[in-house]
C-alpha positions in Angstrom: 0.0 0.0 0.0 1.3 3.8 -1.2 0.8 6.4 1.4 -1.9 9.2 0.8 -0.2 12.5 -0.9 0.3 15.2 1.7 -2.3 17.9 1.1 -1.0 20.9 2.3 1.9 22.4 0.6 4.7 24.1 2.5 4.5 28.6 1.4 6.4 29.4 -1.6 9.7 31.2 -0.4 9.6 34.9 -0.8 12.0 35.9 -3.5 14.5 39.1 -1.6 14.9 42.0 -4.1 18.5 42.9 -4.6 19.9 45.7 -3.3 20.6 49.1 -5.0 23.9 49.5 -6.8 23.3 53.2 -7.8 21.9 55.8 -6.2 20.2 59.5 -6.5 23.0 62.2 -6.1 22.4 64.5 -2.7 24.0 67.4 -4.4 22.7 67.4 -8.3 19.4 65.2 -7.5 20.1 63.2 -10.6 18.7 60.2 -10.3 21.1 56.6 -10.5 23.9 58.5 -11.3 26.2 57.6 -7.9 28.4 54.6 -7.9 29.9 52.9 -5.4 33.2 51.2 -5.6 34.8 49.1 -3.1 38.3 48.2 -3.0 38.9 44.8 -0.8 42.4 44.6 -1.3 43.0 48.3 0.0 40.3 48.5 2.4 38.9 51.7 0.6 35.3 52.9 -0.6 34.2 54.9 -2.9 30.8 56.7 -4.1 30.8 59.3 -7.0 28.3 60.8 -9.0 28.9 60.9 -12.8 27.5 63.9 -13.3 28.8 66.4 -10.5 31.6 64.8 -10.3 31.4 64.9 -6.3 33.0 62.0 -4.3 32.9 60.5 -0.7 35.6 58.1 0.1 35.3 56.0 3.2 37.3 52.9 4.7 35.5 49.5 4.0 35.6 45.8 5.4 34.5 42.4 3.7 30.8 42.7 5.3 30.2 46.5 2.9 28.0 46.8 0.6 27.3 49.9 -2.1 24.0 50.8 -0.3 26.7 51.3 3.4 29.1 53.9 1.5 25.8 56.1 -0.1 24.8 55.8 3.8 27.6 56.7 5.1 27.9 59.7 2.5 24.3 60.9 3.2 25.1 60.8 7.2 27.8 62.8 6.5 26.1 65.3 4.4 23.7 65.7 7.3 26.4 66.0 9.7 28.1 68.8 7.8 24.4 70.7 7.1 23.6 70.4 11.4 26.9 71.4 12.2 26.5 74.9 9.8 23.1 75.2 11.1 24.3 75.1 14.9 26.6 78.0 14.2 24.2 80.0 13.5 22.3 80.0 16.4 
């Protein structure tokens, strides 16, 4: 005798959407025109925009990913605009 077929099926896995690899630029607002390029070997990142030609270097481990430099470069735009604004006041 076969055994009965199993009549519930387990859920379909949910499929992750990859990550970004270019971003919006937070000086021209054009929009996937910032790379990010890491350099393993010499522990270096990099994001520039094509356009503007701006660029935010950062130090980078095995773990970083593109979307952890254009976060590190937006923090550190922010940092910058706070730190004007407090002067001010």
């Amino acid at each position: 005798m076969g055994k009965r077929k199993k009549k519930s099926k387990p859920p379909p896995k949910k499929k992750m959407k990859p990550l970004d690899k270019t971003f919006f630029c937070p000086f021209c607002n054009h929009p996937d025109c910032v790379e990010c390029l890491i350099d393993i070997k010499n522990l270096t990142a990099t994001a520039k925009c094509w356009v503007c030609l701006e660029e935010f270097n950062t130090t980078a481990n095995v773990l970083t990913e593109p979307v952890d430099v254009y976060s590190e470069w937006i923090d550190e735009c922010e940092r910058v605009n706070n730190v004007g604004n407090d002067e001010d006041n």
